[in-house]
C-alpha positions as CSV (number, residue, x, y, z in Angstrom):
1,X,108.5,145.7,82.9
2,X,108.6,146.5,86.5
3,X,110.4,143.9,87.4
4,X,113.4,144.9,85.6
5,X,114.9,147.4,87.8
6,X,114.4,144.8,90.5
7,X,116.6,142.4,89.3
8,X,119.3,145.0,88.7
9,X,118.9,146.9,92.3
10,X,118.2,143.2,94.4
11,X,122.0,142.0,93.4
12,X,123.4,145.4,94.2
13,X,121.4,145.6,97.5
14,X,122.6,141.9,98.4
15,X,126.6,143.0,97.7
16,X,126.0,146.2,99.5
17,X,124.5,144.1,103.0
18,X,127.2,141.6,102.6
19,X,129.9,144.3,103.0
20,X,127.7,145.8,105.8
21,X,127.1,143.0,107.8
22,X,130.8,141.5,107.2
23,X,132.5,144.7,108.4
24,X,130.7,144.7,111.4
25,X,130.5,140.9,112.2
26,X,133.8,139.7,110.0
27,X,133.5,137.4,106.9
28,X,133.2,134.1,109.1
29,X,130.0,135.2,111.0
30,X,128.4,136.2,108.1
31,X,129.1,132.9,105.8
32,X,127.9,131.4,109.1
33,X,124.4,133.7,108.8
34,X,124.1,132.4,105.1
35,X,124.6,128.8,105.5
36,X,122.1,129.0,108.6
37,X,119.5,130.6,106.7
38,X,119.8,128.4,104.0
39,X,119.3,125.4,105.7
40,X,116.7,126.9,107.6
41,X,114.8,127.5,104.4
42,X,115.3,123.9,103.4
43,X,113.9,123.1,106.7
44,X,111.3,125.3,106.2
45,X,110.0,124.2,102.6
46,X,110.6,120.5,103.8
47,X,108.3,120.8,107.1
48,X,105.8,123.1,105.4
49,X,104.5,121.3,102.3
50,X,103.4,118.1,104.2
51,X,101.4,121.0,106.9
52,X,99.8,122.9,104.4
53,X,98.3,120.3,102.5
54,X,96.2,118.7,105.7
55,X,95.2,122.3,106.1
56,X,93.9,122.4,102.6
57,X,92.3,119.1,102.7
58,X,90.5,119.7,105.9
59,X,89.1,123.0,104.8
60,X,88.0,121.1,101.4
61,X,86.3,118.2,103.6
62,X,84.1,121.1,105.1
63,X,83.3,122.2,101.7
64,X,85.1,125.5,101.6
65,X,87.8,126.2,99.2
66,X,91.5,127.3,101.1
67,X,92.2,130.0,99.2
68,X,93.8,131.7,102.8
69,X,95.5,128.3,103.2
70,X,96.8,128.1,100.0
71,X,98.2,131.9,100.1
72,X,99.3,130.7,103.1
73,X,101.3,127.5,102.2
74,X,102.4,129.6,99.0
75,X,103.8,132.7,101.2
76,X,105.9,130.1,103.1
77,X,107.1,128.1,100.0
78,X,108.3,131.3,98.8
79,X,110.1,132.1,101.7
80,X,111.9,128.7,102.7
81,X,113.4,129.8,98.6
82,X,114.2,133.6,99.7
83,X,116.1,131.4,102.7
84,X,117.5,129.3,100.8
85,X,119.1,132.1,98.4
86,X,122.1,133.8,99.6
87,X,121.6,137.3,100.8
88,X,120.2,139.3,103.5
89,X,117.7,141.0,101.8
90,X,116.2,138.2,100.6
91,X,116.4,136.8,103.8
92,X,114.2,139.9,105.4
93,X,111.8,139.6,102.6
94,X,111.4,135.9,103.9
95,X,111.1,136.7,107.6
96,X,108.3,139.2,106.3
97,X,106.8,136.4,104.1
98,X,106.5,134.1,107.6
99,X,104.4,136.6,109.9
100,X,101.1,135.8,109.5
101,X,99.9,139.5,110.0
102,X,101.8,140.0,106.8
103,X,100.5,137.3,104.6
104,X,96.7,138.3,105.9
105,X,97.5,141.8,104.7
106,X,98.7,140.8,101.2
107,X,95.9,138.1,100.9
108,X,93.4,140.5,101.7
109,X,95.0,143.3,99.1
110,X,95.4,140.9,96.4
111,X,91.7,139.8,96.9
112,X,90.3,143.4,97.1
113,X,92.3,144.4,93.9
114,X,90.7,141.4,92.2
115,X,94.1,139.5,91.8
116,X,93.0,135.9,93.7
117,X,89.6,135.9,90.6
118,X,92.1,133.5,89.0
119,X,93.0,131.2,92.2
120,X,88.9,130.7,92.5
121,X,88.3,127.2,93.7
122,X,85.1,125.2,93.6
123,X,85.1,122.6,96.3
124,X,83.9,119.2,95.1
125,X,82.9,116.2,97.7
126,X,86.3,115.2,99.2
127,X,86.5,111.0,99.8
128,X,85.7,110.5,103.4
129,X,82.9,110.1,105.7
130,X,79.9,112.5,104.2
131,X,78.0,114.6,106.0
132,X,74.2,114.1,107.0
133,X,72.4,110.8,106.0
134,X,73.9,110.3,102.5
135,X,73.9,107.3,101.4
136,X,76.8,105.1,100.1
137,X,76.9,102.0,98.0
138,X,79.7,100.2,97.8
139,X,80.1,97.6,94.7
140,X,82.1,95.8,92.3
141,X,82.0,95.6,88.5
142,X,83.7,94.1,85.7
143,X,84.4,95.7,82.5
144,X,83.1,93.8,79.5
145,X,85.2,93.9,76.4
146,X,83.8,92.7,72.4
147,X,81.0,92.7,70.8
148,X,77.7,91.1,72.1
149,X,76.0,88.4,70.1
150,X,72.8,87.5,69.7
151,X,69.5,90.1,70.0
152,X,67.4,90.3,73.4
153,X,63.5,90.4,72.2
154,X,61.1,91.1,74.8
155,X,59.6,87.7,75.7
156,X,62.5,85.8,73.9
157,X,64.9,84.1,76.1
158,X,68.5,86.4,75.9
159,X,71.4,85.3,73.7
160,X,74.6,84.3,75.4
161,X,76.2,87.6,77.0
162,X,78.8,86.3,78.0
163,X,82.2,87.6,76.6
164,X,84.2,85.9,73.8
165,X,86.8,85.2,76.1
166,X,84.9,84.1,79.1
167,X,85.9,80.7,78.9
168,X,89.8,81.6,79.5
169,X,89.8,83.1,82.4
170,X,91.1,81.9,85.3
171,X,88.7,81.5,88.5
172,X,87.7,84.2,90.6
173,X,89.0,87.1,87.9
């Protein structure tokens, strides 16, 4: 319930800097200040997506999860939307969201109070060249639909395996 009184006092504190900053800039300037920052924070979301996932893949190809990166990329998603709202406020709350001294600070309260347990992420093997010597076998298979007839005794020659359908399909399939 704590976030009641914030969406009452945000609107009021958004009407109260739009009357500020117009009086002192005129109404024009500051229309001018809101369209900016929008499109900035269209910009911003548009630019930052594509950036944040290499990040993310490259920490999971060294087989550690990016939690930071994912705050990260999260923190700035947010913002490019606080842009993209109309208001100053929100607009300061976004400029804070983008400094990265700010985002480590949040990251690193959020995992002290426990809060990231939930964004826990186990890295897997990511597609790619592997590590070490592994070794990697490359095939192909075909899936093999129906029943099979006949029974394979050891020592008797194997029934047909072949499926039911084998004999209509075209060449190389």
């Amino acid at each position: 319930m704590r976030i009641l009184p914030l969406l009452v006092l945000l609107p009021l504190a958004e009407i109260a800097a739009f009357v500020w900053i117009g009086g002192e800039i005129g109404a024009g300037a500051t229309l001018a200040l809101v369209v900016l920052a929008a499109v900035a924070g269209v910009s911003l979301l548009r630019r930052q997506g594509v950036d944040a996932l290499r990040r993310m893949d490259g920490r999971l190809r060294e087989g550690r999860p990016p939690l930071q990166e994912g705050f990260d990329a999260l923190c700035k998603a947010l913002a490019g939307l606080l842009l993209f709202v109309p208001g100053f406020v929100t607009d300061a709350l976004a400029l804070l969201l983008l400094l990265p001294p700010v985002r480590r600070a949040l990251f690193a309260r959020l995992w002290t109070a426990g809060a990231a347990a939930s964004f826990t992420v186990r890295a897997t093997a990511a597609p790619g060249p592997r590590p070490g010597n592994a070794t990697v076998i490359e095939g192909e298979f075909v899936e093999v639909r129906g029943e099979v007839q006949g029974e394979v005794r050891e020592g008797a020659p194997a029934a047909d395996l072949s499926p039911p359908d084998a004999g209509r399909r075209p060449p190389g399939a």
